[in-house]
C-alpha positions in Angstrom: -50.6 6.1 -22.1 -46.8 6.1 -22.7 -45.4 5.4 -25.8 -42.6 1.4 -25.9 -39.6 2.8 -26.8 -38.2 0.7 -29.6 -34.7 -1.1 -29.0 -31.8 0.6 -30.2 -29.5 -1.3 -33.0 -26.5 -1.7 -30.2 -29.2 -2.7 -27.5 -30.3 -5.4 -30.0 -26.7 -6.6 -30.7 -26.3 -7.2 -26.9 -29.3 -8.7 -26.6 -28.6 -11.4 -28.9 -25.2 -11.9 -27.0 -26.5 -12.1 -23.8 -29.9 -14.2 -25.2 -27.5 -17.3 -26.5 -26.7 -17.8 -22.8 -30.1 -18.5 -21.2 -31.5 -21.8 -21.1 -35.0 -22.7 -20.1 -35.4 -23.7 -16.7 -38.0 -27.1 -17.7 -36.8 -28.0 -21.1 -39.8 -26.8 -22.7 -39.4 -23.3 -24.9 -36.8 -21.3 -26.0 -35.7 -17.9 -25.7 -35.0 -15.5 -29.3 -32.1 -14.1 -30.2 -33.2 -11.3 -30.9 -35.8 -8.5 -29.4 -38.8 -7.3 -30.7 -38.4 -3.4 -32.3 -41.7 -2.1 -30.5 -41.4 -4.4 -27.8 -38.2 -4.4 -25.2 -39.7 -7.1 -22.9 -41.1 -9.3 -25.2 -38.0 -11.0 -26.2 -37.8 -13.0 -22.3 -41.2 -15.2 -23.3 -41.0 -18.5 -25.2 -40.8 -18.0 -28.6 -44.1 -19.5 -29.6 -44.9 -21.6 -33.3 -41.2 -21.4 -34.3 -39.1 -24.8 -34.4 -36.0 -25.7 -32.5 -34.1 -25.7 -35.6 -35.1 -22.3 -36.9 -34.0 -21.1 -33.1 -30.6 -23.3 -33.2 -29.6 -21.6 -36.5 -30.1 -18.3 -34.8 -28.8 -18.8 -31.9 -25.5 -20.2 -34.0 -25.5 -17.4 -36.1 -25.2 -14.7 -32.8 -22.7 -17.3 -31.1 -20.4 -17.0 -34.4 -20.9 -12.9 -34.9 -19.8 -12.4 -31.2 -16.7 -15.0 -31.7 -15.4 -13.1 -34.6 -15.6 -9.8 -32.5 -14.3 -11.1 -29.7 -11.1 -13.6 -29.0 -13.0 -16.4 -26.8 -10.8 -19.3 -25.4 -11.4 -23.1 -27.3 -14.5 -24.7 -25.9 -16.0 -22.3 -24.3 -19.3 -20.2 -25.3 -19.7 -16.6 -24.5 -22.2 -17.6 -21.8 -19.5 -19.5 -19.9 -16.6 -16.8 -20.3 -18.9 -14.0 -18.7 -20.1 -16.1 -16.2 -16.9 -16.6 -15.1 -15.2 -13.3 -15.6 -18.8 -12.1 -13.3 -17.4 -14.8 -10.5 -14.3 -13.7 -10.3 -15.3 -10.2 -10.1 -17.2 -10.8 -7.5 -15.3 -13.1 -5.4 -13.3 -11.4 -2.5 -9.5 -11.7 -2.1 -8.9 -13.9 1.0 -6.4 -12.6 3.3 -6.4 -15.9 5.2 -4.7 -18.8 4.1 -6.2 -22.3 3.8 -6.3 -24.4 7.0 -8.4 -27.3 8.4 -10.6 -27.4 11.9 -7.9 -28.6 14.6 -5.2 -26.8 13.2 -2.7 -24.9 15.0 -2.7 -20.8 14.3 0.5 -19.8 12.6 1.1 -15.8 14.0 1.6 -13.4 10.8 5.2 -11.7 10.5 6.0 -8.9 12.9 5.6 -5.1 11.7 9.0 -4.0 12.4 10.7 -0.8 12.1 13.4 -0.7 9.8 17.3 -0.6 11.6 18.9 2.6 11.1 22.7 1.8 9.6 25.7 2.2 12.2 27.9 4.6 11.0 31.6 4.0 10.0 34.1 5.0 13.7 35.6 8.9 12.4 36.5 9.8 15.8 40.0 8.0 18.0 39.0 4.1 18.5 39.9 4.6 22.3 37.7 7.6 22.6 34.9 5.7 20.9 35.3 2.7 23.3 34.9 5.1 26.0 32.0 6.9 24.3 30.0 3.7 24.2 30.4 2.8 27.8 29.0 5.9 28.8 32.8 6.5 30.7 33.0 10.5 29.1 31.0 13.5 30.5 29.5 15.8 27.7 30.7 19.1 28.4 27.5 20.8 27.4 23.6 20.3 26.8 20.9 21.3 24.9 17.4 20.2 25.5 15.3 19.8 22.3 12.8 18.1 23.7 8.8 19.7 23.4 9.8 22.0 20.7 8.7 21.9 16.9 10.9 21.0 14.3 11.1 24.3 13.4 12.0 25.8 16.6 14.6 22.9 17.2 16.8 23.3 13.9 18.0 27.0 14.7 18.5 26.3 18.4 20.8 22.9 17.4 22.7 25.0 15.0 23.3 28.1 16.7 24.3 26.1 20.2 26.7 23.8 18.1 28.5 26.3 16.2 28.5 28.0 19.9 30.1 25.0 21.6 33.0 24.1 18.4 33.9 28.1 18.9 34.6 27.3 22.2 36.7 24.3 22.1 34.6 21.9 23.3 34.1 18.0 21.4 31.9 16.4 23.5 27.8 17.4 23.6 24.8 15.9 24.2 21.7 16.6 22.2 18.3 15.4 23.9 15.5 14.9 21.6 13.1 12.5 23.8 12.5 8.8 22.7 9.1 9.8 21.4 6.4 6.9 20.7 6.8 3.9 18.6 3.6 3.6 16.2 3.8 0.6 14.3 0.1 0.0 12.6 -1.3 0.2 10.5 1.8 1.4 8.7 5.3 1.7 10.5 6.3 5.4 10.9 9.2 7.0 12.5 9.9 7.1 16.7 9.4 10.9 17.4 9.9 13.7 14.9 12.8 15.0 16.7 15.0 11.9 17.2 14.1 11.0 13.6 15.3 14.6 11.9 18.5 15.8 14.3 20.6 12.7 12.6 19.6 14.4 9.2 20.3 18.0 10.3 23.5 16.6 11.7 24.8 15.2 8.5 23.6 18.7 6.2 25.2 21.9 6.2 25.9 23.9 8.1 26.2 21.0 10.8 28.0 18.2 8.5 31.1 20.4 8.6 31.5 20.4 12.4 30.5 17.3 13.4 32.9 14.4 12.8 30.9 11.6 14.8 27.0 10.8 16.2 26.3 8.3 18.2 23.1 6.9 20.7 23.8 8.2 23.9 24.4 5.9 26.9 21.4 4.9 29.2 22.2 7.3 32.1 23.0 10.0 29.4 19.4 9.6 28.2 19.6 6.1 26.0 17.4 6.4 23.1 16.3 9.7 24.1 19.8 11.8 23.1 22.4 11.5 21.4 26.5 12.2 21.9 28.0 14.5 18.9 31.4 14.2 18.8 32.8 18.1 17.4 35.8 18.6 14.8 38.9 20.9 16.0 38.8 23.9 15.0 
């Protein structure tokens, strides 16, 4: 037969915490404060030929010992401050606000994506006018569209460096609108038309390029974009 292990000294100590807060379910009995040393369970009977006082006075001396260990709020025992810290613990965040049967649904916020900044006109206000109407030809192409980033960024460099060698100010990069993915979390539209902007702005590119703009619908729309090249 297997040997009771006797309770520890910190196992007794939290026993008499956690005793204080039981209450007998018909009035009739009590419950120790403390635990037996060779017997673990024996402390969850009634104590038996000991009066109420004796068991108040114990049961005031634990409630006092875990007080001065611990800072409780006024008027409340121990018993009460873990039952509620075990509530609210427990107790699920609502993600839906308060409403009553009958009520009309309010629809959460929209996800959006956030709206890139316009940048400031560098290039002749007329030109620009013209730009935006979609009433200037590019005078060359490139077609990014289906490559990786990393097959795109030497391509766009080495065609626009190409094109400001030979005069030209007007191109027309294509990148493809890509696909709008807006949940859970809001990420850019396509890998290309979110990066050439950047490249555009960076060296060796920011040097040569003196305006970017959306290009017009039957240029592409959202799918390309007009860069406007510095004179040589």
């Amino acid at each position: 037969m297997a040997r009771r292990r006797s309770l520890t000294e910190e196992e007794q100590a939290l026993w008499k915490a956690v005793a204080k807060t039981l209450r007998p379910m018909h009035g009739t009995g009590s419950f120790p404060a403390e635990a037996g040393a060779g017997d673990a369970t024996g402390a969850l009977r009634p104590a038996a030929g000991r009066s109420r006082r004796a068991l108040r006075a114990k049961a005031v001396g634990a409630a006092e010992a875990l007080t001065s260990a611990v800072a409780l709020p006024e008027n409340e025992s121990p018993g009460e401050v873990f039952r509620k810290a075990l509530e609210q613990a427990a107790a699920p965040a609502s993600l839906l606000r308060p409403f009553r049967l009958g009520e009309r649904a309010v629809a959460p916020p929209k996800t959006t994506l956030p709206t890139p900044v316009a940048e400031p006109v560098r290039m002749d206000p007329r030109s620009w006018q013209k730009l935006l109407r979609g009433k200037m030809a590019p005078e060359a192409r490139i077609d990014l569209h289906g490559m990786t980033l990393s097959e795109a960024h030497p391509e766009l460099i080495s065609f626009l460096l190409s094109a400001q060698t030979r005069g030209l100010r007007l191109v027309l990069v294509i990148t493809g609108k890509g696909k709008a993915v807006t949940e859970p979390v809001p990420r850019p539209v396509g890998a290309l038309r979110h990066q050439v902007p950047h490249w555009l702005r960076l060296p060796p590119l920011g040097m040569i390029v003196q305006q970017v703009s959306e290009a017009h619908l039957k240029h592409g729309g959202a799918g390309a974009f007009y860069v406007w090249l510095r004179r040589r």
